[in-house]
MARTOR-583177 format. One record per residue (C-alpha): residue number from 1; residue in three letters; x, z negated, y negated. Coordinates in steps of 0.001 Angstrom, whole numbers. Each point is the difference from the previous one (the first is absolute). Example, Ala and Ser with C-alpha at 12.3 -4.5 7.8 and 13.67 -1.06 7.14 Angstrom:
// residues 2
PT,num,residu,xx,zz,yy
PT,1,ala,12300,-7800,4500
PT,2,ser,1370,660,-3440
***
This chain:
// residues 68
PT,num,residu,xx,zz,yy
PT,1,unk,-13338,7322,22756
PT,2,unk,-900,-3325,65
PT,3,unk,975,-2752,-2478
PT,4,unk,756,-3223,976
PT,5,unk,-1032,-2925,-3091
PT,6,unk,2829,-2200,-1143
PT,7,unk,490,-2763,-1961
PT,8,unk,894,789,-3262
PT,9,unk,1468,-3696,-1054
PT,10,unk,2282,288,2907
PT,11,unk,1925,2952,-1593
PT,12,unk,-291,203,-3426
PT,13,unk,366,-3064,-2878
PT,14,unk,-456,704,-3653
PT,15,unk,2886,1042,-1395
PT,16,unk,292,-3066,-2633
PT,17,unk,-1380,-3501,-178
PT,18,unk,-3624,231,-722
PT,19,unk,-1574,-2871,350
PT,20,unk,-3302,-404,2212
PT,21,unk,-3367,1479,-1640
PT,22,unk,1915,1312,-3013
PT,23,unk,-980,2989,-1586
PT,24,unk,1206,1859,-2894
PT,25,unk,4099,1647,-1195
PT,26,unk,3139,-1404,1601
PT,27,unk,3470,1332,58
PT,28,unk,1595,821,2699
PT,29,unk,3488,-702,503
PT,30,unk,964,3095,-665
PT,31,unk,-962,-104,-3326
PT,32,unk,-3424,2498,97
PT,33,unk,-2628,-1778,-834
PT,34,unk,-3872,571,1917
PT,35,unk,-3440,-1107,652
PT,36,unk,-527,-2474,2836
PT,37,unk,-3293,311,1810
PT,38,unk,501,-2703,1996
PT,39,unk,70,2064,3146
PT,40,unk,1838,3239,-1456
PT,41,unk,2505,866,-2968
PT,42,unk,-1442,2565,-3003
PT,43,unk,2537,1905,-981
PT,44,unk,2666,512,2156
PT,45,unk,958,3602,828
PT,46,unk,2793,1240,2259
PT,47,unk,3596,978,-2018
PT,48,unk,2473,1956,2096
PT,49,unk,3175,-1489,-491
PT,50,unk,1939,2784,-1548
PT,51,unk,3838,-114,1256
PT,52,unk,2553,1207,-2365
PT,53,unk,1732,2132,3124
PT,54,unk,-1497,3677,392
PT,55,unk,-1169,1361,3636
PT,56,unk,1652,2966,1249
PT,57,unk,-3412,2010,-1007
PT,58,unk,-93,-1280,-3371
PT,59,unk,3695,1386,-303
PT,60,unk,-923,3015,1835
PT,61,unk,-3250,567,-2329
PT,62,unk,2355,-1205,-3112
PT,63,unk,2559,2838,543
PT,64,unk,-2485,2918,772
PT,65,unk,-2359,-497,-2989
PT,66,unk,2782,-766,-2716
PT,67,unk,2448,2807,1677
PT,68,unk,1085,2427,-2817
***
């Protein structure tokens, strides 16, 4: 399989206002606070968001393990 390059400014932009050369901590806007690179964020790792709602195999699982 063959990859074809892209430009990477095209599709991504940082995710807060850094301003040019900077390196060092910023805040993002969500709050977390990382490292800025200047070409890549230190720090950031993915978080599931975790819905409040259970999935019909987390009920399923739920009733079989706590089943009396």
């Amino acid at each position: 399989m063959i990859l074809k390059a892209c430009n990477v400014k095209a599709i991504a932009k940082p995710p807060a206002n850094i301003p040019q050369g900077y390196k060092g901590p910023i805040a993002l806007p969500t709050g977390r606070e990382v490292y800025w690179t200047g070409r890549v964020a230190i720090g950031l790792n993915y978080v599931p968001v975790r819905h409040n709602e259970m999935s019909s195999n987390e009920e399923w699982l739920q009733k079989v393990l706590l089943k009396k």
